[in-house]
C-alpha positions in Angstrom: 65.0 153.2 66.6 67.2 150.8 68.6 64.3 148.6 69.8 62.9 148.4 66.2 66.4 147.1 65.5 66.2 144.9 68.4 62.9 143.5 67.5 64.0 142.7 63.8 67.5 140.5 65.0 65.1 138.5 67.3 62.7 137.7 65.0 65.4 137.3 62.1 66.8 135.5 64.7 63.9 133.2 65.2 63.6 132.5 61.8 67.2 131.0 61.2 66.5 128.7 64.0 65.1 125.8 62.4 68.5 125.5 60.5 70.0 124.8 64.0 67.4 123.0 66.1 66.3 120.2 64.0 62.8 119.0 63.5 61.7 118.7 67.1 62.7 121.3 68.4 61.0 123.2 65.8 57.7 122.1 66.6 58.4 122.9 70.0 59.2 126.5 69.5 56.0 126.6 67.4 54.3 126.3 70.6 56.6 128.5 72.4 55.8 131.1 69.6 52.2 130.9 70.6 52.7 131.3 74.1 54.8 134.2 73.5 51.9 136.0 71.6 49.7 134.9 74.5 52.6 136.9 76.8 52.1 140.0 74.3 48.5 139.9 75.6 49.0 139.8 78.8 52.1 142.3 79.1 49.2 145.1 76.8 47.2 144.8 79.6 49.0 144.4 82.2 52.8 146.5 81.9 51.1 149.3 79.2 46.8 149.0 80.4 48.2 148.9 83.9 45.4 146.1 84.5 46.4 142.8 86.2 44.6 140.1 84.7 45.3 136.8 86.6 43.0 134.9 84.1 44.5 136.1 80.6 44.1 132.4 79.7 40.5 132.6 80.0 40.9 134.7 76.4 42.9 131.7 75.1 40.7 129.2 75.5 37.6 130.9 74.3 39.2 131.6 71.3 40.4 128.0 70.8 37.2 126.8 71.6 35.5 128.8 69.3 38.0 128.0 66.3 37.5 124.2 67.3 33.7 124.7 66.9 33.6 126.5 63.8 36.5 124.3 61.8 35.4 121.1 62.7 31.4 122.2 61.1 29.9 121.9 65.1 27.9 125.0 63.7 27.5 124.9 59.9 29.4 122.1 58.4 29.8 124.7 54.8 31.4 127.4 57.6 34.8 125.4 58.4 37.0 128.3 57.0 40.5 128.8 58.9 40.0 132.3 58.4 37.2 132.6 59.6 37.6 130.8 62.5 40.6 132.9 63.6 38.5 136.2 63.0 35.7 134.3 65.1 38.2 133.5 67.5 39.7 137.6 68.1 35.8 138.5 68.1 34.3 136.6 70.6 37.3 137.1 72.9 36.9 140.9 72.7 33.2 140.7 73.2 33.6 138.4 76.1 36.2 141.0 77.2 34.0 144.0 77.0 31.5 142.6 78.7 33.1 141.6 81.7 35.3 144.8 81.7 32.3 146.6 81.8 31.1 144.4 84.7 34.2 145.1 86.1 35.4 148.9 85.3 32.0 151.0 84.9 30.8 152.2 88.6 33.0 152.1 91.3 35.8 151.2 88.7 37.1 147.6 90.3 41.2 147.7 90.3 44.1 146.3 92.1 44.2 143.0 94.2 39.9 142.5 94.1 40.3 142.7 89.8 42.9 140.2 89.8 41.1 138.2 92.6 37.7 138.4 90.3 39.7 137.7 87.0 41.3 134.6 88.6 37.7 133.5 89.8 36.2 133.9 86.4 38.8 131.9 85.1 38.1 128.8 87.3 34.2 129.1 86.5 34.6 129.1 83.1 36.9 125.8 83.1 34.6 124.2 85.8 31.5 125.1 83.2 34.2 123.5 80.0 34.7 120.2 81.9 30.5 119.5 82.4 29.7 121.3 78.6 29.1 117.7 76.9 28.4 119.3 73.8 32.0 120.7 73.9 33.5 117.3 74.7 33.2 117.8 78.4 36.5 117.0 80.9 38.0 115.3 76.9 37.6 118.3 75.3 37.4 118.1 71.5 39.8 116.1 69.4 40.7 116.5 65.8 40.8 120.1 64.9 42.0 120.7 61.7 45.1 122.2 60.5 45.1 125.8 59.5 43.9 126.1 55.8 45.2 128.7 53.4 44.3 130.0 50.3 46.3 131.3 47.7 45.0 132.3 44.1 42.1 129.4 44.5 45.0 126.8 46.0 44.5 125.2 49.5 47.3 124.2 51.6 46.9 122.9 55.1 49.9 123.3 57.6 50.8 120.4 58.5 54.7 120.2 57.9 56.5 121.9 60.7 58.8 124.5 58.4 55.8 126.2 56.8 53.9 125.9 59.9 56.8 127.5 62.1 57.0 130.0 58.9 53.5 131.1 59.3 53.2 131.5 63.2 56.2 133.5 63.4 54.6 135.7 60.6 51.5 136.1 62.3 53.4 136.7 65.6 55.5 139.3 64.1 53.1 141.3 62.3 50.6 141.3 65.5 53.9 143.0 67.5 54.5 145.4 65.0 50.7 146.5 64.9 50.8 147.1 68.4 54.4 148.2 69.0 52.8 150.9 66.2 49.5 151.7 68.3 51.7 152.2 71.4 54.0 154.5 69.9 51.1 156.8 68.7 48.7 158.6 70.9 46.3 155.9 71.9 50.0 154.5 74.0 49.8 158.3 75.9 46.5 157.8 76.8 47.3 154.1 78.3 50.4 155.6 80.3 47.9 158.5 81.2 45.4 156.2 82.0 48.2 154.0 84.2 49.5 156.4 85.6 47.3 159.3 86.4 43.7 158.5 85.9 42.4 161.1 87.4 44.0 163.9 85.1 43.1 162.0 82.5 39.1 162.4 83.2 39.7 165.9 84.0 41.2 166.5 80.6 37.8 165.2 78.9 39.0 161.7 78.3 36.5 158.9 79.1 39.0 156.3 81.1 36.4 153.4 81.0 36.7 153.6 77.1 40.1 153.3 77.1 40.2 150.7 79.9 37.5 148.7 77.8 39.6 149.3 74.8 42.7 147.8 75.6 41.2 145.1 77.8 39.4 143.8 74.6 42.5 144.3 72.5 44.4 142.0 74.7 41.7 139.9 74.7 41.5 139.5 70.7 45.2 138.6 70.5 45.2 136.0 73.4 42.2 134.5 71.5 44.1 134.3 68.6 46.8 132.9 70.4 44.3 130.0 71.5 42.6 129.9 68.1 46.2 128.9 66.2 47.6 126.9 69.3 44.2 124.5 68.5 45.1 124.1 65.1 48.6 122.8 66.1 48.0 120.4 69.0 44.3 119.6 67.0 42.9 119.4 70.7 40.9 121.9 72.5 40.6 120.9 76.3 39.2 123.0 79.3 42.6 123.4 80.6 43.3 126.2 78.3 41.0 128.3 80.3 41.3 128.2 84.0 44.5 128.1 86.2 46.9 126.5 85.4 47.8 128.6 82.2 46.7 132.0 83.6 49.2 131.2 86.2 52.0 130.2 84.2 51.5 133.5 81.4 51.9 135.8 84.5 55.3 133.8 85.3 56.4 134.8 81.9 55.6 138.0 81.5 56.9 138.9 85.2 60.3 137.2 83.9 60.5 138.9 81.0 59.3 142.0 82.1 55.9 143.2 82.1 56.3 147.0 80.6 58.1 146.1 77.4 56.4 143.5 74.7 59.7 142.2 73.0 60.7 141.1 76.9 57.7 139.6 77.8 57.2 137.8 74.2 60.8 136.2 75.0 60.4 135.4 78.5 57.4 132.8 77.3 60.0 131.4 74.7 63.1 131.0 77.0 60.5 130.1 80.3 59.0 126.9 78.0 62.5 126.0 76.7 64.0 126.2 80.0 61.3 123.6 81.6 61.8 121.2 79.5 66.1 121.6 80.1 65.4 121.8 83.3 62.9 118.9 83.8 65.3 116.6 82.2 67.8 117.3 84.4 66.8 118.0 87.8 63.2 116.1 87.3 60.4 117.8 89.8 63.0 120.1 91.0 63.2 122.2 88.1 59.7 123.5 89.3 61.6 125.2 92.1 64.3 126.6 90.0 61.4 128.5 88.2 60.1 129.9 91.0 63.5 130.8 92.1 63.9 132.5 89.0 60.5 134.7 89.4 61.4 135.9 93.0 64.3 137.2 91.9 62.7 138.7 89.3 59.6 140.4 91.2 61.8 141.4 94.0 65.2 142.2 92.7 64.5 142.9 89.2 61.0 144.6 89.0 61.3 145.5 85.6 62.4 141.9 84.6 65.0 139.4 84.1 65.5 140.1 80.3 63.9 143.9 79.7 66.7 144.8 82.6 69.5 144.4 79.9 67.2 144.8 77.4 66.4 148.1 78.3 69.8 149.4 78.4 70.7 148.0 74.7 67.5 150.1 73.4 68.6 153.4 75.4 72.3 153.4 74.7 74.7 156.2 76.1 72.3 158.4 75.1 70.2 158.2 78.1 73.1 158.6 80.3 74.2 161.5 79.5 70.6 163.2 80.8 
């Protein structure tokens, strides 16, 4: 009950902030909003799939790729529907997902340092085959994508303004945390801690563990290729650095800040991670880099849990807890 409470300040929170933080900076935490759904992504598989995916951003870019392609008319120019694209987007990155996670989880069941290793590898592959795809715009990438295009009662409206645009990200970013804040709290969540935890009980019990590896590996995969597919439509560029890396890199940063095993945390640590580098870089130039890192070794070794679901944590359990 607490962290529903939580979760509804933040996000009532978020949307006051344009009030406060002028035009700008409201664009900017557009983006930030993005990156914290591509955080959610990572933290289901990762903190709840128990899964460490060191190319998440892999996801991202295949679903920006494929919203670029399909609104711009690369593939039918009648077919340049925002809503489709966005669909496109969450299916293709789930079926990219499945397939490798089969590759990677059916046999011997590949886990630990050699999945992250692998994951990693894929992600540099795929942006080394981006930068020579010529059809896809090569090392430029493609320019122009469209602005998201909604429909209401046979009325179009493109978001282009940066109110209604913040408006509808946060939306999307809120609902897609309440749908799988929900799906965690229910049985399919038991069988991920199961699955995290005790993998082997879990197959002895009759439960196929590859399915439910599969499952939330895709599922992770579907939102961090929506994430891609909307952060497209804002920046109207699609390059191959939303694939490899860089990004990947930067998203496990996040999410180990936040903290990894709670989905409010991790959404935030994105937010306050991107705001922070650009405080920081202003004041302290290239050294701001090392503040970060600073940051995320206290966090890993001090704080495992994480910078903000540490206090977080305790907010959610009250004196409830102890008293046990």
């Amino acid at each position: 009950m607490r962290s529903n409470l939580l979760a509804l300040l933040v996000f009532a929170a978020l949307a006051a902030a344009p009030i406060l933080i002028g035009g700008y900076w409201t664009g900017q935490l557009t983006t930030y909003l993005v990156y914290g759904l591509l955080a959610m992504s990572l933290s289901l598989v990762w903190g709840y799939g128990g899964i460490l995916c060191f190319g998440q951003a892999m996801f991202f870019g295949i679903g920006g790729y494929i919203m670029a392609v399909l609104t711009k008319g690369m593939i039918l120019p009648e077919l340049t529907s925002s809503y489709l694209g966005l669909i496109a987007a969450m299916a293709g990155s789930a079926l990219f997902a499945l397939a490798l996670g089969y590759f990677l989880f059916a046999g011997r069941g590949i886990s630990g340092a050699y999945l992250a290793i692998i994951t990693l590898a894929m992600a540099l592959v795929l942006e080394r085959l981006m930068n020579n795809w010529y059809a896809l715009g090569g090392y430029n990438g493609l320019l122009n994508v469209p602005p998201i295009k909604l429909t209401f009662f046979g009325a179009s409206f493109e978001l282009w303004d940066r109110m209604p645009t913040f408006y509808a990200v946060l939306a999307v970013v809120a609902l897609v945390y309440l749908l799988v804040s929900w799906l965690l709290n229910s049985t399919y969540g038991l069988k991920l801690t199961a699955n995290r935890t005790h993998p082997d009980r879990l197959a002895s019990l009759g439960y196929n563990v590859l399915i439910i590896r599969l499952s939330v590996f895709a599922l992770s995969a579907a939102i961090a290729g929506l994430a891609g597919a909307i952060f497209v439509t804002l920046d109207g560029f699609a390059s191959p650095t939303l694939i490899g890396f860089t990004l990947s890199t930067e998203a496990l940063i996040w999410v180990a800040i936040g903290g990894k095993e709670m989905l409010l945390a991790a959404f935030l640590g994105a937010i306050l991670t991107r705001t922070a580098e650009s405080w920081l870089s202003e004041i302290f130039g290239d050294y701001w880099i090392l503040i970060l890192g600073i940051a995320f070794m206290i966090s890993v070794v001090l704080l495992p849990k994480g910078l903000l679901a540490t206090p977080l944590e305790k907010l959610t359990q009250g004196k409830g807890r102890k008293s046990r």
